[in-house]
C-alpha positions as CSV (number, residue, x, y, z in Angstrom):
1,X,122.8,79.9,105.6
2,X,120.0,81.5,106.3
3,X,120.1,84.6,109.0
4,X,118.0,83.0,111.8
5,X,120.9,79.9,111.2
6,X,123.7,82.7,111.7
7,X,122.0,84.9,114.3
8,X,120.9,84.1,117.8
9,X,117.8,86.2,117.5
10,X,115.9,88.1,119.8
11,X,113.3,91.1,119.6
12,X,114.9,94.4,119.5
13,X,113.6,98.2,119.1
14,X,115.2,100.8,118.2
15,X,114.8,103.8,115.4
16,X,114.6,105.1,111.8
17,X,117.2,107.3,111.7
18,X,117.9,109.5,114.9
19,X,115.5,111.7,117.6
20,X,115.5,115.4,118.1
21,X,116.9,114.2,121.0
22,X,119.9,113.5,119.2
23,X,121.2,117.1,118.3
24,X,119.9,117.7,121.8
25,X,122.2,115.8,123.9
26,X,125.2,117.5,122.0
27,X,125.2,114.0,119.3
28,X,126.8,115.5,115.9
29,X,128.1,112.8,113.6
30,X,127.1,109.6,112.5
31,X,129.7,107.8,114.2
32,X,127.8,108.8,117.2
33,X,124.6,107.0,116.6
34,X,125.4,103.4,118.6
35,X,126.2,105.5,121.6
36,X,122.9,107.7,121.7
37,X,121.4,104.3,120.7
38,X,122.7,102.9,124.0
39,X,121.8,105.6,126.3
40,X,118.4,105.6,125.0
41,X,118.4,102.0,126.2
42,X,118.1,100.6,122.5
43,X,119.5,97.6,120.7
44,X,118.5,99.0,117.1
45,X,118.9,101.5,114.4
46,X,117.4,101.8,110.7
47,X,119.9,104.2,108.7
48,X,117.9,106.1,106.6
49,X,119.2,106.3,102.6
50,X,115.5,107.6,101.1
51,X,117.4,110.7,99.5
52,X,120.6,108.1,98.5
53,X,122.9,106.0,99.5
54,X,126.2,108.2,101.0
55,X,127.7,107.4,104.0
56,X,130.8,106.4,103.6
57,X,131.5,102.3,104.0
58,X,134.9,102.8,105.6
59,X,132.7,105.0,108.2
60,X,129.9,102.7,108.5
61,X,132.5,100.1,109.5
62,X,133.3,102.1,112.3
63,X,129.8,102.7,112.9
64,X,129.4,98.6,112.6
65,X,132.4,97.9,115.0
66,X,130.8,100.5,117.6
67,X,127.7,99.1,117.7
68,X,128.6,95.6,117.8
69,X,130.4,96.2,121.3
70,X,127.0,97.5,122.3
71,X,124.8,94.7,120.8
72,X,123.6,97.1,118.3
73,X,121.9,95.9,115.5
74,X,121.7,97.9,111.7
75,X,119.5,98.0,109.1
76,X,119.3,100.1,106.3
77,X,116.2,101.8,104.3
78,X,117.0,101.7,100.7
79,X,116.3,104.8,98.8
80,X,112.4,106.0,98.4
81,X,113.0,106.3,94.5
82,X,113.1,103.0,94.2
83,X,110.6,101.8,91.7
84,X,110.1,98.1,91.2
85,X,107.0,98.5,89.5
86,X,107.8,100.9,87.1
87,X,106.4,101.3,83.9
88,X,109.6,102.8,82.9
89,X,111.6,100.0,82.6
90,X,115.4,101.8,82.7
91,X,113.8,102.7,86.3
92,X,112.5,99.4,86.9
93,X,116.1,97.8,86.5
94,X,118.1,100.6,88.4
95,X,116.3,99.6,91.1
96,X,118.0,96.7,91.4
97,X,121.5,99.0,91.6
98,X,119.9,100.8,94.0
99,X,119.0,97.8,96.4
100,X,122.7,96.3,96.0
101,X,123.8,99.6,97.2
102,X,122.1,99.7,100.2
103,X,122.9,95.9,100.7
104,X,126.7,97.0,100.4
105,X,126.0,99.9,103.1
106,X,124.2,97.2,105.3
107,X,126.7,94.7,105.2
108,X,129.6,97.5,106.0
109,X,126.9,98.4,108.9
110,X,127.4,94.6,109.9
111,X,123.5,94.8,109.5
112,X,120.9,92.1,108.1
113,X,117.8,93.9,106.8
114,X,117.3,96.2,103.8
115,X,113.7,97.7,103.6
116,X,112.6,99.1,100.4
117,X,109.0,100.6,98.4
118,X,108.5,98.6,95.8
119,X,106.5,101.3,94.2
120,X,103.2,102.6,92.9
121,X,100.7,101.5,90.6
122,X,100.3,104.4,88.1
123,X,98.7,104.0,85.0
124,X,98.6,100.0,85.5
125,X,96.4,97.6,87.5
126,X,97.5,96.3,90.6
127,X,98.2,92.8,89.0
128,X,100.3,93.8,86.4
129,X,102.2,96.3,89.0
130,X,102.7,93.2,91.2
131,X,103.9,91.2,88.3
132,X,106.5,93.8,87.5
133,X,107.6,94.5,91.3
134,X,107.8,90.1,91.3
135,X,110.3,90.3,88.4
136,X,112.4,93.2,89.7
137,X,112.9,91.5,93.2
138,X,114.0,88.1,91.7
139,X,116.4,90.0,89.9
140,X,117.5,91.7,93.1
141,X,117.7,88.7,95.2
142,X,119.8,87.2,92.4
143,X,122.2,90.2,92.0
144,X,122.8,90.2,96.0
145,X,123.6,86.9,95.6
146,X,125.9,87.1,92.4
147,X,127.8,90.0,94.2
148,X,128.2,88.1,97.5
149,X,125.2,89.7,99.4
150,X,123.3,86.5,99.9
151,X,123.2,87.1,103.8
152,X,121.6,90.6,103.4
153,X,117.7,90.4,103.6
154,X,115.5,92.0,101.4
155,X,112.1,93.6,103.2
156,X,109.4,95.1,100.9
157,X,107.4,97.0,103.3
158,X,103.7,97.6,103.7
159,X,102.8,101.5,102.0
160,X,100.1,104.0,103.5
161,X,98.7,105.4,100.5
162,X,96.1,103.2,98.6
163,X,97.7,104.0,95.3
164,X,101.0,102.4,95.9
165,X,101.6,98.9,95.9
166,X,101.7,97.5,99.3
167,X,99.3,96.0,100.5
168,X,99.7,93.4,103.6
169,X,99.0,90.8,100.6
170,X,101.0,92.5,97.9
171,X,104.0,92.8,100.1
172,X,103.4,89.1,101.2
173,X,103.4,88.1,97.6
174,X,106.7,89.4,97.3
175,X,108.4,87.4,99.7
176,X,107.0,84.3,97.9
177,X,110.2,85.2,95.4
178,X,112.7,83.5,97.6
179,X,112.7,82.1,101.3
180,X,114.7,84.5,102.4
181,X,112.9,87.6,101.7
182,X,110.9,88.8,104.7
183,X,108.2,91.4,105.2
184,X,108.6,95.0,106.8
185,X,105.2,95.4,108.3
186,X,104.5,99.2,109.0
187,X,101.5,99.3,111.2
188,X,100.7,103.1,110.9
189,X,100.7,102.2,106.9
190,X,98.3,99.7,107.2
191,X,95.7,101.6,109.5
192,X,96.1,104.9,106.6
193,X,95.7,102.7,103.9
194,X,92.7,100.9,104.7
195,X,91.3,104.2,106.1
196,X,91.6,103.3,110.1
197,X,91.1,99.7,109.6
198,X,93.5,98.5,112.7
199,X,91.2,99.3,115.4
200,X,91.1,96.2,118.0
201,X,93.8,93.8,119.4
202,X,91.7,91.4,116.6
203,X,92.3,93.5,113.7
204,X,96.5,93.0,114.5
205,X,95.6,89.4,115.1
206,X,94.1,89.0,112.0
207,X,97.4,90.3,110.3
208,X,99.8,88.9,112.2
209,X,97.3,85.6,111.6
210,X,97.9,86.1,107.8
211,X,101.5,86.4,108.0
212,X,101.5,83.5,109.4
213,X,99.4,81.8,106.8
214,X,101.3,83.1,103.9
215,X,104.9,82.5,105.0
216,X,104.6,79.4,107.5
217,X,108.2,79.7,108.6
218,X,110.7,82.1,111.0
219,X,110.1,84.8,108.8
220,X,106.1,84.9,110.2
221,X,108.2,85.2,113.7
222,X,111.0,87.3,113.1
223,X,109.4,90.0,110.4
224,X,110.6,93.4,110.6
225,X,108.1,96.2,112.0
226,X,107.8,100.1,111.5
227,X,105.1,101.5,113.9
228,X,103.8,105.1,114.2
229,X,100.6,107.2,114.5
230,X,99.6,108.6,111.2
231,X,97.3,111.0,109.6
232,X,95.6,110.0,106.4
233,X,93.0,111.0,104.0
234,X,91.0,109.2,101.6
235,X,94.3,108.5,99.8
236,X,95.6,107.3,102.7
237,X,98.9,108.0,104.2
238,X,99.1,112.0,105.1
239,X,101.6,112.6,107.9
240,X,103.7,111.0,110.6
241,X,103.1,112.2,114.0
242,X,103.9,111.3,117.6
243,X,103.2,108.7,120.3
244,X,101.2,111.8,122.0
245,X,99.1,112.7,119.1
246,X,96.8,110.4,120.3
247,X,94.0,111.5,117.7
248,X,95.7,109.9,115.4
249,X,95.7,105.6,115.3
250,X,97.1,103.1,115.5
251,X,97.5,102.3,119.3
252,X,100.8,100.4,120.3
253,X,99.4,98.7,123.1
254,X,97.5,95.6,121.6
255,X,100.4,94.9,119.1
256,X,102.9,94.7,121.8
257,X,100.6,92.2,123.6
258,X,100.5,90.0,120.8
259,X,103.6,90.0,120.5
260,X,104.6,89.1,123.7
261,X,101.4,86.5,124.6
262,X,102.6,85.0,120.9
263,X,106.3,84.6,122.0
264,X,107.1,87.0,118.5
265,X,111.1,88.5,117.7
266,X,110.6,91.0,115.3
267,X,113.1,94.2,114.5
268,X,110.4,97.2,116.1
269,X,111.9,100.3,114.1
270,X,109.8,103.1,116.0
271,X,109.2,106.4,113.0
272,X,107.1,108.9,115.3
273,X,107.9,112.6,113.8
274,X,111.4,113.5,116.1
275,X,110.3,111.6,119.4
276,X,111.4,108.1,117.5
277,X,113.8,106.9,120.7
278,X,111.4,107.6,123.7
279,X,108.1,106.1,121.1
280,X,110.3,103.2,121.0
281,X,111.0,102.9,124.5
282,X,107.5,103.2,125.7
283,X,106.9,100.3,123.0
284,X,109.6,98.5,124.2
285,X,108.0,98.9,127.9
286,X,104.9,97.5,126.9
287,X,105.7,94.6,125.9
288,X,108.0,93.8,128.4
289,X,104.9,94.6,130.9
């Protein structure tokens, strides 16, 4: 059953890992994540594993029972050294440990959504990277299945530097795999990789259009989102910065009105650079108008 079936759905916002704000309010301790969460009047959270997979699962079922009482909803970003394009191929395959141990975290979390890289391109062409990445994430999907993870999602996300793959189309090529697999669209990627190419309420339009067009299902409604302002250079991606850095792009404002003028429910994980909560509120403000 599918998790739209399983889930009444709505849109949420919430975080990639926690705010400077966190420490700041006297938070210490992971446990105490779905209360912060709460206060900051949030009803998400994206545990961050980029360095590995170690919290604890009996803890993250504490952390899962917690945030259930406060309609709380996990997800869980797999480790950055993923690499499911790898010309390596040892790498290649350990990927797929790596992803079934962030879908065990994420079910312990009583989440739904792991978000992963699925690489770069290296010394390869973007076709044969794809075709690679393609192979890897079937044998993902088909691990989480075998090891009775077939409710955990899989989300390869859009990248920010032109030479890794991720690309609105590459990533949307991915979730051709299986049904289930459903797109982490990061915004702030997409505007450093194509150089500040999100510039107009059209230019999301046109994305969200193409979603749309490529999956023709709930996943085109209920994708997951990372949004930030970024610096980039002519390789793209360069730094994360805050909601009041307003130099950098993209702006917030004309997403959020799509999203609400096109009735949308996707998971908004905010990753401003320590200001995630309150970037996420003012998101979640505009598109409740």
């Amino acid at each position: 059953m599918s998790e739209i079936a399983r889930n009444s759905w709505r849109i949420r916002f919430g975080t990639a890992g926690t705010s400077d704000s966190f420490a700041a309010m006297g938070y210490k301790n992971s446990l105490d994540i779905p209360d912060y969460t709460e206060k900051m009047g949030l009803d998400a959270f994206e545990y961050q594993c980029g360095h590995g997979v170690r919290l604890g699962l009996d803890k993250a079922r504490q952390m899962a029972a917690d945030a259930a009482a406060r309609d709380i909803l996990f997800s869980v970003h797999a480790p950055y050294y993923i690499s499911a394009s790898s010309l390596d191929e040892e790498k290649r395959l350990n990927s797929v440990n790596y992803l079934l141990q962030s879908a065990a975290l994420c079910k312990a979390l009583g989440g739904r959504r792991v978000i992963f890289h699925s690489g770069s391109c290296g010394k390869q062409s973007r076709e044969a990277a794809l075709e690679k990445a393609l192979d890897t994430l079937k044998r993902a999907q088909d691990a989480l299945d075998e090891a009775g993870f077939s409710e955990i999602t899989l989300c390869p996300e859009t990248m920010g530097k032109i030479g890794q793959l991720g690309t609105l189309d590459e990533v949307l090529a991915l979730c051709q795999v299986d049904k289930r697999i459903t797109p982490c669209i990061d915004f702030g990627h997409l505007n450093a990789r194509t150089l500040g190419g999100i510039q107009s309420k059209a230019d999301y339009a046109a994305i969200l259009d193409r979603i749309g067009e490529a999956l023709g299902d709930e996943r085109a409604r209920r994708f997951h989102v990372h949004f930030s302002r970024i610096e980039y250079s002519k390789g793209g991606e360069k730094r994360h910065w805050t909601f009041a850095e307003t130099q950098f792009g993209p702006e917030p404002q004309p997403l959020m009105e799509l999203l609400a003028e096109r009735k949308l429910e996707p998971v908004i994980i905010c990753e401003s650079a320590g200001t995630q909560a309150e970037d996420a509120r003012i998101m979640q403000k505009m598109y409740w108008g």
